[in-house]
C-alpha positions as CSV (number, residue, x, y, z in Angstrom):
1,X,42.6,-2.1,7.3
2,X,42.2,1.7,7.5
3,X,39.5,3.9,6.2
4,X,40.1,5.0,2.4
5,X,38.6,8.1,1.6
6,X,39.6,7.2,-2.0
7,X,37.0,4.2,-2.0
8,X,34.1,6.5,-0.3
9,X,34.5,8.7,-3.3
10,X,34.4,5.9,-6.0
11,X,31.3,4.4,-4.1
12,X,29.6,8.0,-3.7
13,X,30.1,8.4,-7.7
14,X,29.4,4.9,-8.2
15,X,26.5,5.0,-11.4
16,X,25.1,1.6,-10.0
17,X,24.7,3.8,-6.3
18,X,22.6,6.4,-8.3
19,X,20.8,4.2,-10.2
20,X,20.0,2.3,-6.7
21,X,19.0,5.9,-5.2
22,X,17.1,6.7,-8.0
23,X,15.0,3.7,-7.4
24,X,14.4,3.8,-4.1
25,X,13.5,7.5,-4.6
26,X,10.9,6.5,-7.1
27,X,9.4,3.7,-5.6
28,X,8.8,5.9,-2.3
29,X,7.1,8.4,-4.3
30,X,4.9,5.8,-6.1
31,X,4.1,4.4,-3.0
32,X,3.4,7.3,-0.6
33,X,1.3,9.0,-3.8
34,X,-0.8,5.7,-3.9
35,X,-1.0,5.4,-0.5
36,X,-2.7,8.6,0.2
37,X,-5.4,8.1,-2.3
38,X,-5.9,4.4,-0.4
39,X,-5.9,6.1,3.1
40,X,-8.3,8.8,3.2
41,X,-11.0,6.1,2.2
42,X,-9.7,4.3,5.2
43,X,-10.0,6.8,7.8
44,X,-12.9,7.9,7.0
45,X,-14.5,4.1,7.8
46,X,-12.7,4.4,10.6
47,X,-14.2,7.0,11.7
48,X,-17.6,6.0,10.5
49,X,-20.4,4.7,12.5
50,X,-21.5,1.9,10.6
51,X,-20.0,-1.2,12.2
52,X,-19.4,-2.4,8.7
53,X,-17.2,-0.3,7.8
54,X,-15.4,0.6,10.5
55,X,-14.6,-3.1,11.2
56,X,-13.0,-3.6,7.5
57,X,-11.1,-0.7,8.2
58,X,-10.5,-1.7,11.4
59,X,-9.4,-5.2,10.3
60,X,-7.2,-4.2,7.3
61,X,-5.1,-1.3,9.6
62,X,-4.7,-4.3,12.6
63,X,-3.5,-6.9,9.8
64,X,-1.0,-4.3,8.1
65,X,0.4,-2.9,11.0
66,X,0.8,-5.7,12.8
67,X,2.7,-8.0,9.5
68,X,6.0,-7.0,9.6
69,X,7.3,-5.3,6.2
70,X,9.8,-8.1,5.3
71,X,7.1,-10.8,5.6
72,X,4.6,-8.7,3.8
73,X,7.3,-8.5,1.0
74,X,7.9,-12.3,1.3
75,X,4.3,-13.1,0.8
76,X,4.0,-10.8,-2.2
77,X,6.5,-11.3,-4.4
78,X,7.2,-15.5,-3.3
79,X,3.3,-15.8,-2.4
80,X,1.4,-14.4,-5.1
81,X,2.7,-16.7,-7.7
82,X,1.9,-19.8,-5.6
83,X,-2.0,-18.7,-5.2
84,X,-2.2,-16.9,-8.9
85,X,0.1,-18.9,-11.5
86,X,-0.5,-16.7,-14.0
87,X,2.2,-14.1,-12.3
88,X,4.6,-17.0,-13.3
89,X,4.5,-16.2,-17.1
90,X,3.6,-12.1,-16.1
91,X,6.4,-10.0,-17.7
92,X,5.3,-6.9,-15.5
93,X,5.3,-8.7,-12.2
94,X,8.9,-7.5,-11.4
95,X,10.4,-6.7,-8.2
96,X,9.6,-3.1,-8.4
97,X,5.9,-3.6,-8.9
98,X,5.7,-6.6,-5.9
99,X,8.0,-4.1,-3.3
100,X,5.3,-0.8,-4.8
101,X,2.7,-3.2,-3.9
102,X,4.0,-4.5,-0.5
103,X,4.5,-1.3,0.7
104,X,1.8,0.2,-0.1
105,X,-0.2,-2.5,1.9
106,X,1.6,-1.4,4.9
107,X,2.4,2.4,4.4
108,X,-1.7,2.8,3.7
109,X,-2.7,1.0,6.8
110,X,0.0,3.9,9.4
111,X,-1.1,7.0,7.0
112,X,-5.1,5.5,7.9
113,X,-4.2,6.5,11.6
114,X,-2.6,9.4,10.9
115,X,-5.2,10.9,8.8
116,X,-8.2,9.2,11.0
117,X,-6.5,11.5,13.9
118,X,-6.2,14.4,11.5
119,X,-9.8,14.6,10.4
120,X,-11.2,14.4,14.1
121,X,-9.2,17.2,14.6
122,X,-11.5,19.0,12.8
123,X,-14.8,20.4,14.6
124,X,-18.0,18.8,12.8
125,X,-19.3,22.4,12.6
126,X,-17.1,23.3,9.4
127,X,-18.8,20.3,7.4
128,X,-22.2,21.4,8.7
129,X,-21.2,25.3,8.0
130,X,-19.6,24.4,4.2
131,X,-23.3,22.3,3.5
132,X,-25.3,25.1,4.6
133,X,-23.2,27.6,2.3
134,X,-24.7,25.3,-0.3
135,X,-21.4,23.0,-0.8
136,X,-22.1,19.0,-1.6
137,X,-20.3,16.7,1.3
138,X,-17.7,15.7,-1.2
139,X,-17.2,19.3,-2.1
140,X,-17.3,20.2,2.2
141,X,-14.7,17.4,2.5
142,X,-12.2,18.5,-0.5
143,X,-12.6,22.5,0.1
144,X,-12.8,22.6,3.9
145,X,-11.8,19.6,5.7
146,X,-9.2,17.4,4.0
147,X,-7.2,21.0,3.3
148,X,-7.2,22.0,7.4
149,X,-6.5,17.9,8.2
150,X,-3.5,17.9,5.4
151,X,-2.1,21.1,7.4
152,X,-2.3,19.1,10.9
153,X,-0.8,15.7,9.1
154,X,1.5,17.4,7.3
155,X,4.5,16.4,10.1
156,X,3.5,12.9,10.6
157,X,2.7,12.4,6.9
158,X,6.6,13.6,5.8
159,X,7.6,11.4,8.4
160,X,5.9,8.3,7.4
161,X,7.1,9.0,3.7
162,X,11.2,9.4,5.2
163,X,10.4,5.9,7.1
164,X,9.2,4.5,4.2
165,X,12.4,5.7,2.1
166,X,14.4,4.3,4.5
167,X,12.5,1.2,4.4
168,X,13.1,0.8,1.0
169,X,16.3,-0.9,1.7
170,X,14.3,-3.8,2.7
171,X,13.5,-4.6,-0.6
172,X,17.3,-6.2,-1.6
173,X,15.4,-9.5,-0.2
174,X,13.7,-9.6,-3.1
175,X,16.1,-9.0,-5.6
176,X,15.1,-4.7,-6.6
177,X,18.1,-3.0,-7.1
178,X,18.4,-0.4,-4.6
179,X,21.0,1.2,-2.5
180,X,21.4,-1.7,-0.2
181,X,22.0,-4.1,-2.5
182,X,24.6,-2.4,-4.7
183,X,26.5,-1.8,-0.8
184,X,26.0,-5.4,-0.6
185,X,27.1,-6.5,-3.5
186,X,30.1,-4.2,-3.4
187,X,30.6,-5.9,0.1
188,X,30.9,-9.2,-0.8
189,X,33.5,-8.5,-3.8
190,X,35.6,-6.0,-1.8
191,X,35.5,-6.7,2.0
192,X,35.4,-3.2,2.4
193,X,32.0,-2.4,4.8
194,X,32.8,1.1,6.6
195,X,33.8,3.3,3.4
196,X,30.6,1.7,1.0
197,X,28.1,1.2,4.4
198,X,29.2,5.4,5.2
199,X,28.6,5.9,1.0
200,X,24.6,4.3,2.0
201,X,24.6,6.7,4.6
202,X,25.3,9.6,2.5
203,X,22.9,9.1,0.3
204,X,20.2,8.4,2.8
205,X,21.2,12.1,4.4
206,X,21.0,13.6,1.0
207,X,18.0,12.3,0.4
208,X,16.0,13.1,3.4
209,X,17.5,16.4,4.1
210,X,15.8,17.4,1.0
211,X,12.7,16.3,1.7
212,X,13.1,18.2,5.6
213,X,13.6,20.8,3.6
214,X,10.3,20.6,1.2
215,X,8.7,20.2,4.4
216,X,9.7,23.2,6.3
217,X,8.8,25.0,2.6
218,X,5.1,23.8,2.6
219,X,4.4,24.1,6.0
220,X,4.9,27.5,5.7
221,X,2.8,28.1,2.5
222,X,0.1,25.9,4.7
223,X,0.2,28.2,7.3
């Protein structure tokens, strides 16, 4: 059979396509928003000096990065019913909320590393110069140091979130509605893999061009 433009164009305007993009658009943003907050706590026990916490951190980073997502995945939304019954009978435990919730798992523990390497980036003398100017450590860390360690993280932070957009199509194990499962769906009833597999692709350029593009925008604002 010969490529049909024709049936790249249906798929492309295809409403359950957007609907799957919107989806996997807005469970990356819930995750990489969440996962922030969860990561700076991290890397900053992992670069503590207490053994304490730097071996929980240590611990929780070597576990996550080391699961791989689909297992993760597997364990949350087939798993957590086994060891908590309740999430049987749970209305909200949907797969949305188990892939936001696997994900975040994992995407916390690589932006830990990445923000562990940002912050000793920075020279200890700008805590010690922001506290002498009569700044509180939280107020040092949020006026002095997290802005300067964003600035160097901002690359390997916009790549973690296009990974994890891409990763998204993972989540058609599970059942969630995203792009790849409408292609595969639309697969399996058609036959047709090149022109609805090339529609996927689209969307995934679309998508992460954009986001290049927002990055390019506030690395310049940073600077």
């Amino acid at each position: 059979m010969s490529f049909d433009p024709a049936l790249l164009l249906t798929a492309l305007t295809n409403p359950a396509m957007l609907q799957g993009a919107a989806i996997a658009l807005v469970l990356s943003v819930i995750v990489f928003t969440v996962s922030f907050f969860v990561c700076l706590p991290l890397a900053l026990c992992l670069n503590s000096r207490k053994a304490i916490r730097n071996g929980s951190a240590q611990f929780y980073v070597w576990v996550f990065r080391a699961a791989p997502l689909i297992l993760v995945l597997l364990l949350v939304w087939n798993g957590s019913p086994q060891l908590m019954p309740f999430l049987l009978k749970a209305g909200w435990f949907t797969p949305f909320v188990a892939a936001a919730i696997s994900f975040t798992l994992v995407t916390a523990a690589y932006m830990a590393e990445i923000m562990k390497g940002a912050l000793r980036s920075i020279g200890a003398g700008q805590g010690e110069a922001a506290t002498a100017l009569g700044l509180t450590r939280l107020q040092a860390f949020r006026l002095v140091i997290l802005p300067q360690a964003l600035r160097v993280s901002l690359p390997a932070l916009v790549n973690e979130f296009i990974n994890l957009l891409k990763v998204t199509s993972l989540a058609y194990v599970i059942s969630l509605r995203e792009i790849m499962a409408v292609v595969n769906d639309a697969i399996a009833a058609s036959f047709r893999f090149v022109e609805w597999y090339c529609a996927a692709l689209v969307y995934y350029l679309a998508i992460v061009s954009l986001f290049m593009l927002a990055q390019s925008i506030i690395a310049r604002r940073l600077q």
